[in-house]
C-alpha positions in Angstrom: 22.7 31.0 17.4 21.6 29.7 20.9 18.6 27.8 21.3 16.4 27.6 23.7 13.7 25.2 25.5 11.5 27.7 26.1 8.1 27.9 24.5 9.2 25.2 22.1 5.8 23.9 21.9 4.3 27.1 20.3 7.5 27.2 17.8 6.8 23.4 16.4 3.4 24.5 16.5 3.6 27.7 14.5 6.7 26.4 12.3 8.1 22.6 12.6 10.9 21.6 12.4 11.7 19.3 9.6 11.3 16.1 12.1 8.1 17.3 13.3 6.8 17.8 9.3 8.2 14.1 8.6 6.8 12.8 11.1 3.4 14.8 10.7 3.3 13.1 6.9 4.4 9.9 7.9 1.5 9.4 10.5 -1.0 11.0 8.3 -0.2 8.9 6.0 -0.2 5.3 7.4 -3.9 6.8 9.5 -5.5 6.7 6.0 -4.0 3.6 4.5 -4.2 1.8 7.6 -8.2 2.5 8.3 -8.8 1.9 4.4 -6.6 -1.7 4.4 -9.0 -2.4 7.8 -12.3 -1.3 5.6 -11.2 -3.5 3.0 -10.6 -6.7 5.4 -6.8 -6.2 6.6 -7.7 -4.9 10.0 -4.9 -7.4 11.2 -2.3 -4.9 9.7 -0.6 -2.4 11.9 1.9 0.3 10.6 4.8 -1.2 12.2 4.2 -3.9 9.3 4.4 -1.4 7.0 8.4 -1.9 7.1 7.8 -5.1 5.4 4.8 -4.9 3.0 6.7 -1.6 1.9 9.4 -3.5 0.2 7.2 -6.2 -0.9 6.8 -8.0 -4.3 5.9 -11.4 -6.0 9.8 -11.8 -6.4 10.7 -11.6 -3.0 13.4 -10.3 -0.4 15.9 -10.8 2.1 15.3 -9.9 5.6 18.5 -8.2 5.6 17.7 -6.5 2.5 14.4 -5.4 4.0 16.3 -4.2 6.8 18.3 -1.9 4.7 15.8 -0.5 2.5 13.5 0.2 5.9 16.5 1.4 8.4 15.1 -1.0 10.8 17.1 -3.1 12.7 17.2 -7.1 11.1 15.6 -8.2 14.5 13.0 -5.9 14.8 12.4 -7.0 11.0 12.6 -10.3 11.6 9.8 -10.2 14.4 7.6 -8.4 11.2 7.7 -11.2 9.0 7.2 -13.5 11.4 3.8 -11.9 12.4 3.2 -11.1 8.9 3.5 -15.2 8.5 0.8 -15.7 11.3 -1.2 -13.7 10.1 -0.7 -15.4 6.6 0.4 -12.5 4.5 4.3 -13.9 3.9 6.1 -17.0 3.4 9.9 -18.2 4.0 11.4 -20.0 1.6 15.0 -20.8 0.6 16.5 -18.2 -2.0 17.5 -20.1 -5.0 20.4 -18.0 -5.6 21.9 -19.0 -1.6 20.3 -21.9 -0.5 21.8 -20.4 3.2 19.3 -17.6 2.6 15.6 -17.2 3.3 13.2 -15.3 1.2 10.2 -13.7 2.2 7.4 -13.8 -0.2 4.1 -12.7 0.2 1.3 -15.2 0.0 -1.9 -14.6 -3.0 -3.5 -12.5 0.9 -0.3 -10.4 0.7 -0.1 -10.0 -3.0 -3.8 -8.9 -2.4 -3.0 -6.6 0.3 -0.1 -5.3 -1.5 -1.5 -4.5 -4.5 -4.1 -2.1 -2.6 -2.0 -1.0 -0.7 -0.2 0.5 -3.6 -3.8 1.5 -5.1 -4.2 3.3 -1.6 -0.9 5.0 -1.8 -1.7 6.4 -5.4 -5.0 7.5 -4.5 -3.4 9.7 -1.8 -0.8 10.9 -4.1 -3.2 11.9 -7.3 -5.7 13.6 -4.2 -2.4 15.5 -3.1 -1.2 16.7 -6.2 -4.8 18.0 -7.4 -4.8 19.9 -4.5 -1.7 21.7 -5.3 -0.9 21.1 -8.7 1.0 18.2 -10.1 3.8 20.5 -11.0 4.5 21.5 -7.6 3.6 17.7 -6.4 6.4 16.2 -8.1 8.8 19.1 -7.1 8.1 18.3 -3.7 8.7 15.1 -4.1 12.0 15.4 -6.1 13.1 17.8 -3.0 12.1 15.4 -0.4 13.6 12.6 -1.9 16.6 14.8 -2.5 16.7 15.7 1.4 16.1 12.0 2.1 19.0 11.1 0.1 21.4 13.1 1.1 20.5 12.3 5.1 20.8 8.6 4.3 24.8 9.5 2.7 25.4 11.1 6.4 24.3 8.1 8.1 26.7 5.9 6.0 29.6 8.4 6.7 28.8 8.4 9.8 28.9 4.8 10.5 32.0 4.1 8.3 33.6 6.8 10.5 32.8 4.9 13.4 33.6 1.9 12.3 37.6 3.3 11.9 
């Protein structure tokens, strides 16, 4: 099949492809939670924090590990957290289990933040699975983590490929 540039607007339009969709979610998505975090006092928090606070919990994480999990690169995640630390939301402190390593743990603001972040998240969630049925919610969720899955397994055969 041969594909063409032409009128490729009007196809993504009419029927996107599956990067256009993610996408489409993915901004939708951080638009609400982001203007309801600001409502609610957090108007310092930008999506591109959202790679951190993500990941975030009272027991905390390894940049490298946050890295992973967000497919970010450990600078650019290293430039998060330390804006997230300006802005008071995370701490550094040595992991007990490497005294080499640095945790990142969120302060009582981020514990605050997280923690309606998540109420947020499930709002969004219960709202979009009332609207088409929580049967079909959770299938499209069990798909799209499926597809999610198995694109993350081509990446890492992809990079251990290269790295031959």
């Amino acid at each position: 099949m041969m594909t063409t540039t032409k009128r490729r607007r009007e196809r993504q339009e009419l029927n996107p492809d599956l990067g256009v969709l993610a996408s489409r979610l993915l901004f939708s998505l951080q638009d609400e939670l982001f203007a309801r975090l600001a409502e609610a006092g957090y108007d310092d928090l930008h999506p591109r924090h959202g790679a951190v606070l993500a990941y975030l919990d009272e027991d905390g994480i390894r940049a490298t590990d946050l890295a992973r999990l967000s497919g970010r690169h450990k600078q650019i995640v290293g430039r998060i957290v330390d804006e997230l630390e300006q802005l008071g939301y995370v701490e550094r402190r040595p992991d007990p289990g490497d005294r080499r390593a640095k945790l990142i743990l969120p302060t009582e603001r981020g514990l605050d933040q997280v923690r309606l972040g998540d109420e947020i998240i499930a709002d969004i969630e219960a709202r979009n699975a009332e609207r088409i049925g929580a049967r079909s919610y959770a299938e499209f969720r069990d798909i799209l983590r499926g597809v999610v899955s198995r694109a993350a397994q081509s990446r890492e055969m992809t990079k251990a490929g290269a790295a031959r």
